[in-house]
N, C-alpha and C positions, 0 to 999 in steps of 0.2 A: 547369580547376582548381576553379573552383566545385563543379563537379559529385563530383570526390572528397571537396571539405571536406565537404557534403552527405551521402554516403555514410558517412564516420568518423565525423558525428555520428549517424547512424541506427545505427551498428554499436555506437556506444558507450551508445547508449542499451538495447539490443539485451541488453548485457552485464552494465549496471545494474540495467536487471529482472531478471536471471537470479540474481545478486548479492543484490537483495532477496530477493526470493522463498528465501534462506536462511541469511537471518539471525538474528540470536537475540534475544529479547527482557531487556532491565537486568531486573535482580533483584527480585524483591517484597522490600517493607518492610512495615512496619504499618502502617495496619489491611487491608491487601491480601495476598492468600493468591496464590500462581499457582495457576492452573488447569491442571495438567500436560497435558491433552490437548489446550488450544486456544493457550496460551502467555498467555491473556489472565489481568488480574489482577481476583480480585475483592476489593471491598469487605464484610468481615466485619460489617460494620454497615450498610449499604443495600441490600446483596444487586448493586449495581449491578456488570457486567463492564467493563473500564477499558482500555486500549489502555497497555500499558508504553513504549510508542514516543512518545506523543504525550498520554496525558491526556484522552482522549476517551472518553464514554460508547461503548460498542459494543455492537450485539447479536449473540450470542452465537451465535445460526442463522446468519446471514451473514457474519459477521466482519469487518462494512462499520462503520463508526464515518461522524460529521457534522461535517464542520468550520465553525466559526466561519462560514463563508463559505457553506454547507447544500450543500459537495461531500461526494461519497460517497466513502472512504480505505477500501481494504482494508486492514487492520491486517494483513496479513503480510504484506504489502509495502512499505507506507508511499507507495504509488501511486493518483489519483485514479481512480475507477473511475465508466463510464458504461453502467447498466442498459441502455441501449436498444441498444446496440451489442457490449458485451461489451468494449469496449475499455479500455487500462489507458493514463496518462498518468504520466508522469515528473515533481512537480512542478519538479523541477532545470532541465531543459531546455525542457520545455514538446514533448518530442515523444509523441506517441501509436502503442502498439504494441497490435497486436491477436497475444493471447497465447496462442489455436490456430495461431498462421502463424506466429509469432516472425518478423514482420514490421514496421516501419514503415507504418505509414498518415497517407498525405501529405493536408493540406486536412483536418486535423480537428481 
C-alpha cells in the first residue's frame, strides 16, 4: 500500500510540473512594463526584471530568480532549480523531478 501512496505522489508531482511550466504570469501594473517575450516584468525606473509570480529580482538570460533563502526558482515554473544536476524540485511537496525523463528522482 505504501508503495502506490509513494507512486500517486510522484505522479502528482509529475502533473504539477507539467501544470507550472504553463502558466501565466498576474498582470503588470506601474512602474512594471511586461516583457512580452519572457513574461517577466520590468521596472521602468531601475531597469531591473521582476518575477510576477513572486517579486524576485531575476535575470533575464536564465530566468532563474534568488530566494530569500539564496535557492535558485525558475520563474516559469515557480520550482526550485539545482545547476549541478538539472533537476527541478516542487517546493509544495518537497519531491524532485528531473525534467529530460519526467521522472521522479528518489534520495535527492
Amino acid at each position: 500500500m505504501l508503495g502506490y501512496l509513494d507512486q500517486q505522489k510522484d505522479e502528482k508531482a509529475i502533473t504539477a510540473f507539467q501544470e507550472s511550466a504553463k502558466s501565466n504570469p498576474i498582470p503588470a501594473r506601474p512602474p512594471y512594463k511586461e516583457v512580452e517575450d519572457t513574461g517577466l516584468l520590468k521596472n521602468t525606473k531601475t531597469g531591473e526584471y521582476i518575477d510576477p509570480k513572486t517579486g524576485f529580482k531575476v535575470d533575464p538570460d536564465t530566468m532563474l530568480a534568488t530566494d530569500p533563502q539564496g535557492r535558485l526558482i525558475d520563474t516559469r515554473l515557480g520550482w526550485y532549480y539545482d545547476p549541478d544536476t538539472g533537476y527541478y524540485t516542487d517546493p509544495a511537496s518537497g519531491v524532485t523531478v528531473d525534467p529530460d525523463k519526467l521522472e521522479v528522482v528518489e534520495g535527492k
